[in-house]
N, C-alpha and C positions, 0 to 999 in steps of 0.2 A: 411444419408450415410457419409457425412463429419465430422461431430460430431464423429458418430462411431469411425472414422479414428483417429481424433486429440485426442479422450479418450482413442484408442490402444496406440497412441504414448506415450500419457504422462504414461502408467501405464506401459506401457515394455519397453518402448528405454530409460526411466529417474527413476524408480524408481524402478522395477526388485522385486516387490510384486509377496505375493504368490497367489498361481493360484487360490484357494479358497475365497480369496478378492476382496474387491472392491476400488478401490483411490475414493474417494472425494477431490476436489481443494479446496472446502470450497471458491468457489471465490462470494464477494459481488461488486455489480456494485456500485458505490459512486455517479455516474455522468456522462454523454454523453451529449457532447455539438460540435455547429460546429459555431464558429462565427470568425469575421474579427478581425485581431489584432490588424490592426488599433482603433478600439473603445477601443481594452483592453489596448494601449499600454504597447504592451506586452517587458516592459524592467523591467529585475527583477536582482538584485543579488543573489539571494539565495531563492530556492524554494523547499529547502526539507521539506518534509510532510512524515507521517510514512502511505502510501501508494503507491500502483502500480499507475504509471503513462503511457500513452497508447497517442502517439502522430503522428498524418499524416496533411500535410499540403496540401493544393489540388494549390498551385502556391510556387514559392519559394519568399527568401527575410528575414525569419525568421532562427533563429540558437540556438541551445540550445551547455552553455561551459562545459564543465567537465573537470579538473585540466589542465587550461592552452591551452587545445584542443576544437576545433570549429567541430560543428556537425550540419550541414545544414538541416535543414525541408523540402524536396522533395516529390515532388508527385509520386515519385517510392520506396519510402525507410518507414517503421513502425518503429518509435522509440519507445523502450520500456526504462523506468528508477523506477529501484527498489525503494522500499520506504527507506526515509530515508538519499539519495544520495542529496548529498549539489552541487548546479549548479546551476548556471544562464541561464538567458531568455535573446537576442536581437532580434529586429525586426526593418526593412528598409521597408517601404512600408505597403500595407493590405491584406495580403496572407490570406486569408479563413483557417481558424484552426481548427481540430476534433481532441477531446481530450477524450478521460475515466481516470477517477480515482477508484481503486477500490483496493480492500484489496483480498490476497487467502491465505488459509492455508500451512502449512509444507506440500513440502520442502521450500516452496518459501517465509517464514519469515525470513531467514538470507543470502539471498544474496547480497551478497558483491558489492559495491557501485560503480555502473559505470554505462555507455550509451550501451545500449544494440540495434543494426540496423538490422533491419529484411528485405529483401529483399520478399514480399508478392507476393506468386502466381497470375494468373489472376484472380482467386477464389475469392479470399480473399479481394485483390485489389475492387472487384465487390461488397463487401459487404461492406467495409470503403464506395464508393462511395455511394451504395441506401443508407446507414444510414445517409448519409451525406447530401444527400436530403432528407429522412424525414424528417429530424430535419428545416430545411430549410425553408421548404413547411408549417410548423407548423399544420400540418394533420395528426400526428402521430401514427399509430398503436405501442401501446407501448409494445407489444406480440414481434409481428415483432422487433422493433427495437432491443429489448433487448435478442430475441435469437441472432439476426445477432451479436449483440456486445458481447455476450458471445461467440459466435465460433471465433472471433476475438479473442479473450482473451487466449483463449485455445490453440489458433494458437500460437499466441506470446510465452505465457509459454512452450510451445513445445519446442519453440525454445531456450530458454535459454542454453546458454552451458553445456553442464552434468557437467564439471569442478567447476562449478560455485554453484551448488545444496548441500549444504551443508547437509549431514546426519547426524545428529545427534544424538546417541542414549544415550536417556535420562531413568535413573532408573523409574520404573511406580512410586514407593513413592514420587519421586520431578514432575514426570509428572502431579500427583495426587493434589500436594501441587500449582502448579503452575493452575491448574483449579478453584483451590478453589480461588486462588486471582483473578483470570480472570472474574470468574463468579459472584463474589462481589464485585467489584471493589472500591463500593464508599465508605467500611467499611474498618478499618484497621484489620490488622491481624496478632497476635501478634506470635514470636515463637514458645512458646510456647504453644498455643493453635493449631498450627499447626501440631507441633512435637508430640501434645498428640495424636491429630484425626491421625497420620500415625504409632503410638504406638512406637514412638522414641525421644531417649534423644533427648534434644532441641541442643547440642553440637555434639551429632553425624549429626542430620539434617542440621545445619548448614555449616557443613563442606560437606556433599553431595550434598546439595546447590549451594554452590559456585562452585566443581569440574563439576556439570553436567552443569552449565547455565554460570560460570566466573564470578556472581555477587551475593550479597548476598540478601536475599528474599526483605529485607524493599528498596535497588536498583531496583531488579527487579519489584517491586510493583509500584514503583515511577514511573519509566521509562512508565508501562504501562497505570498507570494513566494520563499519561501527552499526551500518545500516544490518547487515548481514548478522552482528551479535545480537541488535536488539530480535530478531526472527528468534534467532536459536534460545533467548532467554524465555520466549516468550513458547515455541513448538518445540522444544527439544527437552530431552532428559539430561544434556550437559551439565555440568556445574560449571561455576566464574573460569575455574581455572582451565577446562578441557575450552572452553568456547574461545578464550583468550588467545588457546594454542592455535585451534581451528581458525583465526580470524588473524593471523599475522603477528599476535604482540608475544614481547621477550616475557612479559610474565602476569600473572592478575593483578598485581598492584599497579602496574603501567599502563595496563587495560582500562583499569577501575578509574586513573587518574582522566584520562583521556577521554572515556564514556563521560563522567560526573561532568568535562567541559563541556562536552556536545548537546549531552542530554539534559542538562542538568540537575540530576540525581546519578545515582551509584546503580549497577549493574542489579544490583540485589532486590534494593526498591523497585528498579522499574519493572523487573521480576511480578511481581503483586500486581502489578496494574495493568490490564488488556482486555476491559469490558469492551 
């Protein structure tokens, strides 16, 4: 029944689809975890990742920054932080930490970068907690845990400010084009062969391009190649060099060169950091 409810909200109060459709959030779990922070200490400067981050603290003591401003981790308040949002970690003490990481689809690929606090029902509230003991207990029904952290999720995205939900309508020819590099990630793809499979000058494409997305395709390729290595450094058994292959580049030091610009650290570093 709740489910029911948080999938009315998201499809009529945020996204005002026609009544013949269906929304999909396209949402992937990354990770559910609940550990002390003391073990992790948890002091980070910069923790953006190009994923949804999902955070509840069950004691205080712990603080996430966003430009200049303190954001305290309370056992009454869900912080949600869109992907991609550059912020720091403090922590005083070992306050028990529950965390997801996870990726959803448009609308929720280009929200704009800020600390998002959610004040959770008793509902809701009741499902951070059993999940929190699951994980805990390490007896996990992973059914169980992973419905309850998707109505979590869905709760959260509800929530997001409608202001914040950027709609963007994109020509089907570059929505078309932007699949095709999505879905081959690790192969390059040149304009030209792009602009033939959409039966358009590579000059006209080009400029469509840019007006639908603000970047030009071998950008937006990059961007998402490098979005796709941070995942794999972070959920995979890869090493620098198989991920590098896996994501397009001629080799790990060209890979590394390109990450350290984006990210600003090295592929290795950013490895260690995904509280």
């Amino acid at each position: 029944m709740y489910v029911s409810n948080i999938l009315i909200i998201l499809a009529y109060a945020k996204l005002s689809i026609d009544m013949n459709e269906y929304f999909n959030p396209d949402v992937k779990i990354l990770t559910v975890k609940f550990d002390s922070l003391g073990k992790i200490r948890w002091n980070f400067p910069d923790l953006s990742a190009p994923y949804w981050r999902l955070y509840w603290n069950s004691g205080k003591g712990a603080s996430v920054w966003y430009e200049m401003k303190e954001y305290p981790l309370t056992p009454e308040l869900l912080t949600l932080i869109p992907p991609n949002t550059h912020f720091s970690s403090a922590c005083k003490g070992t306050p028990m930490h529950f965390y997801v990481h996870f990726t959803a689809g448009p609308p929720f690929t280009d929200i704009e970068s800020q600390i998002i606090r959610i004040a959770p029902g008793t509902e809701m509230l009741a499902k951070v907690r059993e999940s929190s003991r699951m994980i805990e207990g390490r007896n996990t029904d992973s059914v169980v845990l992973s419905l309850n952290v998707m109505q979590l999720i869905l709760y959260c995205l509800a929530s997001v400010p409608d202001k914040f939900l950027y709609r963007r309508k994109i020509d089907p020819r570059i929505a078309t084009a932007m699949k095709m590099i999505d879905d081959d990630i690790s192969k390059p793809h040149s304009n030209t062969s792009i602009s033939e499979k959409l039966s358009m000058s590579t000059n006209a494409f080009l400029r469509l391009f840019r007006q639908n997305t603000g970047v030009s395709p071998q950008l937006y390729s990059r961007n998402r190649r490098i979005d796709k290595a941070c995942i794999l450094l972070h959920y995979s058994g890869l090493d620098i060099k198989q991920i590098a292959s896996e994501t397009g580049f001629c080799d790990r030091f060209h890979f590394s060169r390109v990450f350290r610009r984006l990210r600003g650290v090295g592929p290795a570093e950013f490895r260690k950091i995904k509280s």
